[in-house]
C-alpha positions in Angstrom: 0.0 0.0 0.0 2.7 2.4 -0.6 0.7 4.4 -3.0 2.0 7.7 -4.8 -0.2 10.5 -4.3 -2.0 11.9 -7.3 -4.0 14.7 -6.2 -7.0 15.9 -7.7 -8.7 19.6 -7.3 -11.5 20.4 -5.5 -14.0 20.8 -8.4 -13.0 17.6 -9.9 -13.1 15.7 -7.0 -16.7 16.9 -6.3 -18.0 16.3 -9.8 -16.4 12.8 -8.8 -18.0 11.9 -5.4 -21.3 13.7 -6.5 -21.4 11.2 -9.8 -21.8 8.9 -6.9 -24.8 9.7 -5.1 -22.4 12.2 -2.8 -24.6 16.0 -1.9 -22.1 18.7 -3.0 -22.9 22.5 -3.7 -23.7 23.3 -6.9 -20.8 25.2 -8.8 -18.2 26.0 -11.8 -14.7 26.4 -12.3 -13.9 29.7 -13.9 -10.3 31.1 -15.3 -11.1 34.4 -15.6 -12.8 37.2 -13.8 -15.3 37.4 -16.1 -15.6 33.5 -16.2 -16.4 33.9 -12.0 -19.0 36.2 -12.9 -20.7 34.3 -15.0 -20.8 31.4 -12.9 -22.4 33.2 -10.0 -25.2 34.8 -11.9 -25.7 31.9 -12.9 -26.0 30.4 -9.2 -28.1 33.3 -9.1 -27.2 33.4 -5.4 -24.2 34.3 -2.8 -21.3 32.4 -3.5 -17.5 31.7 -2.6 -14.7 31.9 -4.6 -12.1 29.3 -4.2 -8.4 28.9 -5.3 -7.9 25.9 -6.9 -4.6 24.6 -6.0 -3.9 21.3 -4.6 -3.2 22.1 -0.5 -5.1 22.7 2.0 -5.5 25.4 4.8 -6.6 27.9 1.2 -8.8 30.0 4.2 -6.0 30.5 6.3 -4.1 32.1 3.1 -6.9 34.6 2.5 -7.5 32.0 -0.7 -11.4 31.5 -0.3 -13.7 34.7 0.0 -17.4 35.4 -0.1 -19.4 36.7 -3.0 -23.1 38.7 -2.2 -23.5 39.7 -6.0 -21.8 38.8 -9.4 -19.4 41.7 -9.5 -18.2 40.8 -6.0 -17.3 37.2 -7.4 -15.4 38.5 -10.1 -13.3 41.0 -8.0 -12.8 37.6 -5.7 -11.5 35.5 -8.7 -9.4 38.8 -9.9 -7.8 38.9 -6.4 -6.9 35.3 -6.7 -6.0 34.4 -9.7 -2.1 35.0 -11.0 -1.5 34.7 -7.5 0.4 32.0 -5.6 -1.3 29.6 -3.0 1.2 26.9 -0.6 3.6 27.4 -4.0 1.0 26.7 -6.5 -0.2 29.3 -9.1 -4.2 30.0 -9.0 -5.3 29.2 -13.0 -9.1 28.7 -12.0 -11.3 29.2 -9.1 -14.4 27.3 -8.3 -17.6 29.2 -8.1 -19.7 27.6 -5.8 -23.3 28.9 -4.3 -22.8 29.1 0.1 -24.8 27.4 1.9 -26.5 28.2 4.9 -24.9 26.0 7.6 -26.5 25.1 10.9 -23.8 22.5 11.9 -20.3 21.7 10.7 -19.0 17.8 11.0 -15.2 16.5 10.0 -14.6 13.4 7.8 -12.2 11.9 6.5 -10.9 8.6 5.0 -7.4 7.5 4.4 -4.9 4.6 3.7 -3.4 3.1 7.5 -0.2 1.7 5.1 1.0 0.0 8.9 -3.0 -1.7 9.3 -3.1 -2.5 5.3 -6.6 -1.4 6.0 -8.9 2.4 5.6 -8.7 4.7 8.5 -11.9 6.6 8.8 -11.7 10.1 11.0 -15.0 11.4 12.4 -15.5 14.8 14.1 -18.1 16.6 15.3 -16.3 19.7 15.0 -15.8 20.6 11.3 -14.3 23.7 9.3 -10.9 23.6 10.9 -7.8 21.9 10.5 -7.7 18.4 12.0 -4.7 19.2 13.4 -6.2 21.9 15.4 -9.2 19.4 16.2 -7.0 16.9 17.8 -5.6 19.9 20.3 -8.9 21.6 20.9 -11.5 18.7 20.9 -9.9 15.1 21.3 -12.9 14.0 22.7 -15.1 14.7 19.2 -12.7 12.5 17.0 -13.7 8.9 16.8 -10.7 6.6 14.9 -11.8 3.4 13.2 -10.0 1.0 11.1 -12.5 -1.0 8.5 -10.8 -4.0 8.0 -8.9 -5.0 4.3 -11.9 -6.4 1.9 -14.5 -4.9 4.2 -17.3 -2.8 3.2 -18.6 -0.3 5.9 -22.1 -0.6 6.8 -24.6 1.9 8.0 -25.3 0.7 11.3 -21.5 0.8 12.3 -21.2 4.2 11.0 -23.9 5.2 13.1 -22.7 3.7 15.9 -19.2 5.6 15.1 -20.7 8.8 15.1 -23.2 8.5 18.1 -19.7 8.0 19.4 -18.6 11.3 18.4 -21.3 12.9 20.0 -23.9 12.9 17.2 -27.9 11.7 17.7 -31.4 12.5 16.9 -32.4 12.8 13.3 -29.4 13.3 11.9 -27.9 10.1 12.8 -29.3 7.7 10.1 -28.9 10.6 7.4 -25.0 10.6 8.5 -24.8 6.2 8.4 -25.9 6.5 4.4 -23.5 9.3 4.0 -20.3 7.6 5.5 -21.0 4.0 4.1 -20.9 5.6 0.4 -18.1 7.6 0.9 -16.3 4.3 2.3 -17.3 2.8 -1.0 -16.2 5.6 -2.9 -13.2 5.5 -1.5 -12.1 2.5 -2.4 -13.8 2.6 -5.9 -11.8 5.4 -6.9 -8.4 3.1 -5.1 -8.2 6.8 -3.3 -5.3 6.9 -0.9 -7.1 10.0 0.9 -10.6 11.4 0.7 -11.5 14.4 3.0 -14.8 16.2 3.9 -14.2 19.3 5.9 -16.4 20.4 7.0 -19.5 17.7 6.3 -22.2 20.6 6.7 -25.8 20.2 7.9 -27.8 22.9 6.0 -30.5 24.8 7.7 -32.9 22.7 5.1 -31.8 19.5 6.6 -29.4 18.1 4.4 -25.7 17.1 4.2 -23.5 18.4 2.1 -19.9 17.7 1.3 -18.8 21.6 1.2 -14.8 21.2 1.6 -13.5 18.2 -0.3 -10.3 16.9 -0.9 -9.2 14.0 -3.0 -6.2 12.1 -3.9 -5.8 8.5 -5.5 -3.3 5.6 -5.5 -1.5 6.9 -9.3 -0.2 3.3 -9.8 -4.5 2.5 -10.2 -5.0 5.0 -12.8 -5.3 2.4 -15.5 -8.7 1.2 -13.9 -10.1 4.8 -14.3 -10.5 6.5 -17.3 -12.9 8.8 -15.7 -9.8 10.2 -14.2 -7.7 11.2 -17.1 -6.6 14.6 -16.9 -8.1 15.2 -13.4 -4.8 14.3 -11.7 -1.8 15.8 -10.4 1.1 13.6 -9.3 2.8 14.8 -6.2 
């Protein structure tokens, strides 16, 4: 399992994982200023604008801003694009509409190379860096290893996140959710998949509004869907 890392960007990676069956917010990538405007009248509602470089922490670096109007999305993607993010130049952003949030959750799945197996990270604190999670709220993460040539199934998941502090309604809506991103997972041989932050809209549904995505590049001849999606680390 010592895979090397192809990442993919954010946009792709959600046109991937909502193919799937996966809620994502509905957006475009633009390369232009004029591009982001279009996009957003378009959405016909507020937006952010995102850099589309392949690291994480973009917020931190100023690299995703909200949009109240068209104009304000293209003076975003102006301010953004051209410049550098982590050591990455900004060709596009993504355009995509913001959602009104009532509850932010942390997910992510990833490759234990020592277990051979899939690591799955849940947090009931979402929107910051997990780093940061494991400092400020140890007791929100729940760690679980699904064992090699196992699927994931919906009860366990909803026992894994009643464990992270999660019940009521929400619960069964969240088992669904984490089951088909474990399958996703490893459909795509990914080598990381990471929702943050999992948002609960004020309209009751989950939403995978921060998504990052990278695959096992020795698998890419099983996926042509992938071709020209991925960038090798």
């Amino acid at each position: 399992m010592g895979a090397i890392m192809g990442r993919i960007l954010e946009h792709h990676a959600k046109e991937l994982i909502g193919s799937a069956g996966v809620p994502v917010p509905r957006g475009a990538a633009a390369a232009s200023a004029e591009g982001a405007r279009v996009v957003a009248a378009e959405l016909a509602v507020p937006v952010v604008v995102k850099a589309l470089v392949p690291v994480g922490k973009r917020g931190k670096a100023g690299a995703v801003r909200p949009a109240a109007t068209p104009a304000e999305a293209a003076r975003a993607a102006a301010g953004l694009l051209g410049r550098a993010v982590g050591g990455y130049p900004v060709e596009q952003v993504l355009v995509e509409e913001r959602l009104a949030i009532r509850r932010e959750l942390y997910l992510s799945l990833s490759i234990d190379r020592e277990a051979c197996a899939v690591r799955l990270l849940l947090g009931a604190e979402g929107g910051v860096e997990i780093e940061e999670l494991s400092r400020a709220a140890p007791e929100t993460l729940v760690d679980w290893l699904i064992p090699p040539g196992e699927r994931l199934p919906e009860f366990r998941a909803r026992a894994l996140w009643r464990r992270a502090g999660i019940g009521g309604p929400l619960l069964p809506k969240l088992g669904r959710l984490t089951a088909l991103l474990a399958d996703v997972f490893v459909r795509l041989d990914a080598v990381l998949l990471e929702i943050n932050p999992l948002v609960e809209t004020d309209a009751d549904e989950l939403v995978a509004a921060g998504t990052v995505l990278a695959v096992d590049d020795g698998a890419l001849f099983r996926h042509p869907e992938l071709e020209g999606r991925v960038l090798v680390a």
